[in-house]
N, C-alpha and C positions, 0 to 999 in steps of 0.2 A: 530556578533549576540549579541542580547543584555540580559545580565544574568536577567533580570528583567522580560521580556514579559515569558508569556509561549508561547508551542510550539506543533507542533501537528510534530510526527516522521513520516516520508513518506519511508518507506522502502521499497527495490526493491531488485530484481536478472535483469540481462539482460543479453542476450547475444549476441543479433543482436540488440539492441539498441529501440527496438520499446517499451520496457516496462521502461528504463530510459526517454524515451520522455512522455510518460505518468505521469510518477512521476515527471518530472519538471513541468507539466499543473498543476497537482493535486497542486503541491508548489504554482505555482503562484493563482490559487484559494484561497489557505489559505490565502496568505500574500496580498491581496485585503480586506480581512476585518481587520481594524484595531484593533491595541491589543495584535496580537497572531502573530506568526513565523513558520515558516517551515522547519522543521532539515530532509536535503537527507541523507539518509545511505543506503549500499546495502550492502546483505549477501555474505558474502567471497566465493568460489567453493568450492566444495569438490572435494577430492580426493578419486578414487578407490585405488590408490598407498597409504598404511599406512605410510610409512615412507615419503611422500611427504610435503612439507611446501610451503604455500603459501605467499608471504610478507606481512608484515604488515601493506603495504600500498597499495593500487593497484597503476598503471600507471596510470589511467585516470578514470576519474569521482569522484562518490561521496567515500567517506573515509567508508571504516568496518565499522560497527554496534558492538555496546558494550552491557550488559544488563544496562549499567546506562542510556543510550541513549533511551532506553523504560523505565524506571522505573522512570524517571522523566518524562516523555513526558504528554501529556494532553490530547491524543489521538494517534492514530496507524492509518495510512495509507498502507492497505500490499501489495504487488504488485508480480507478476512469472510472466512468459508464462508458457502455459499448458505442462505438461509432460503427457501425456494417460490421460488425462482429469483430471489431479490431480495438484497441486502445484509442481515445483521443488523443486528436494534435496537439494539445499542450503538454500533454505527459511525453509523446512520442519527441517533439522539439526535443525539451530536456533532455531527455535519453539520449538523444544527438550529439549534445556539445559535449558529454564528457566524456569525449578521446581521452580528453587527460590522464585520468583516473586509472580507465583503461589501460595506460601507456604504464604508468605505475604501479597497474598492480593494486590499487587502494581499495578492495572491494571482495578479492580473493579471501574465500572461507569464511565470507560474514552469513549469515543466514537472511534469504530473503523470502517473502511474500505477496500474493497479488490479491487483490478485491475487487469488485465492479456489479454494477448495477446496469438492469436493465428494462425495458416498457414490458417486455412480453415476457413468457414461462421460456421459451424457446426461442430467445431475441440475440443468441450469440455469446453467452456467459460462459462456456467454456471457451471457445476459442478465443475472446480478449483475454482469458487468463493464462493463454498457450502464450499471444503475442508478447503478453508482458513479460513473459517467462524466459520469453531467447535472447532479449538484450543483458538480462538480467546472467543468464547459463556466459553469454558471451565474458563478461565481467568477473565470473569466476565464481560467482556466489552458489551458496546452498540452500538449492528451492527446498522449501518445507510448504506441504500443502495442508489439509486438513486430514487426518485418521479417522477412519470408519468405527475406532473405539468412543469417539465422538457421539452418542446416541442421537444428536438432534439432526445428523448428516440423515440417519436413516426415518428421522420424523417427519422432516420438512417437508411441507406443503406448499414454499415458495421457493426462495433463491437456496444455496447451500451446495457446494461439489467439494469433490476431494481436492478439487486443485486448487481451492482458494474458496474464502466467505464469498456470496452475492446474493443481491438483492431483485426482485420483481418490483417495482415501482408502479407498474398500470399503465395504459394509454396515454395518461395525462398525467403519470409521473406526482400520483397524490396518494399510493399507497404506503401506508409507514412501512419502516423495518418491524417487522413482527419478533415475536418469543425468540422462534428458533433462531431467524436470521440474526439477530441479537447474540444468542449465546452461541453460533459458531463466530463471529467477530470477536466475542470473547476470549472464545479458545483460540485461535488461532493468535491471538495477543499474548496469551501465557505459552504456547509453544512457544511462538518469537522469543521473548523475553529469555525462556529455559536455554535455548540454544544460544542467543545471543552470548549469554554470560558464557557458558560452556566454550563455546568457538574464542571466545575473549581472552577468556585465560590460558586456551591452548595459543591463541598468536602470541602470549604474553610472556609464553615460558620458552617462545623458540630461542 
């Protein structure tokens, strides 16, 4: 990755896998417009065990999420499956510890976005994309949802809202991301990116 471009962070939780296949679309969207990069991170599990330790590293996929990994980012891509129509806990922790950020200011005018997967057609996919949306408005940032210029908004037979890409997974969470769900994760990758840069060089010129 190149220390020069900036980057829009694509953060995710998953746990059946359909919300890290979202967040590699969303990458590839970004890194389609030239200029700007796409950093994958996913939030660590929680534990109900206090004395439990997670490694440092996972096995497989994208690496832990730091606050420096948002605090330089250029934008925020946030990604769960629905918990009771809410974000998960491991996204919701993170969101938690950074007062920091908050206190700073570090976040103000970047452009952000939500994604999330769900078992059912009607399993809560707009409201985990409300929840993500208000720690997010708190922070200062700029929701960018999906546009209805978007044709596959108005195709989709599965997941797909204005307020963010998402996915229908099935009962047992073995349905792929299909066509459309695909290319709104796409788009919503090259909006982030467009904006990201835009919002970039307006903090750049303050």
């Amino acid at each position: 990755m190149s220390a020069e471009l900036p980057y829009i962070l694509v953060l995710y939780y998953s746990r059946s896998g359909a919300t890290a296949t979202m967040a590699r679309q969303i990458a590839k969207g970004i890194e389609s417009v030239p200029g700007i990069e796409a950093r994958l991170r996913t939030a660590p599990p929680v534990s109900p065990v206090s004395e439990a330790v997670a490694p440092e590293i996972p096995e497989e996929g994208a690496v832990y999420v730091d606050h420096d990994d948002l605090r330089h980012a250029s934008g925020l891509a946030l990604g769960s499956p629905t918990r009771f129509g809410n974000m998960a806990s491991p996204v919701k922790y993170f969101l938690d510890t950074t007062s920091g950020l908050w206190l700073n200011g570090a976040m103000v005018d970047k452009p952000a976005c939500a994604f999330t997967s769900t078992a059912s057609l009607h399993g809560g996919q707009e409201t985990t994309l409300i929840s993500m949306l208000l720690p997010l408005l708190h922070h200062g940032m700029v929701y960018a949802g999906i546009p209805y210029s978007e044709t596959a908004l108005l195709e989709t037979r599965g997941g797909g809202t204005p307020y963010g890409p998402s996915h229908v997974a099935g009962p047992r969470s073995d349905r792929p991301v299909d066509d459309h769900e695909r290319e709104l994760c796409v788009a919503q990758g090259k909006r982030m990116a467009r904006l990201g840069l835009a919002l970039h060089a307006m903090r750049e010129a303050e």
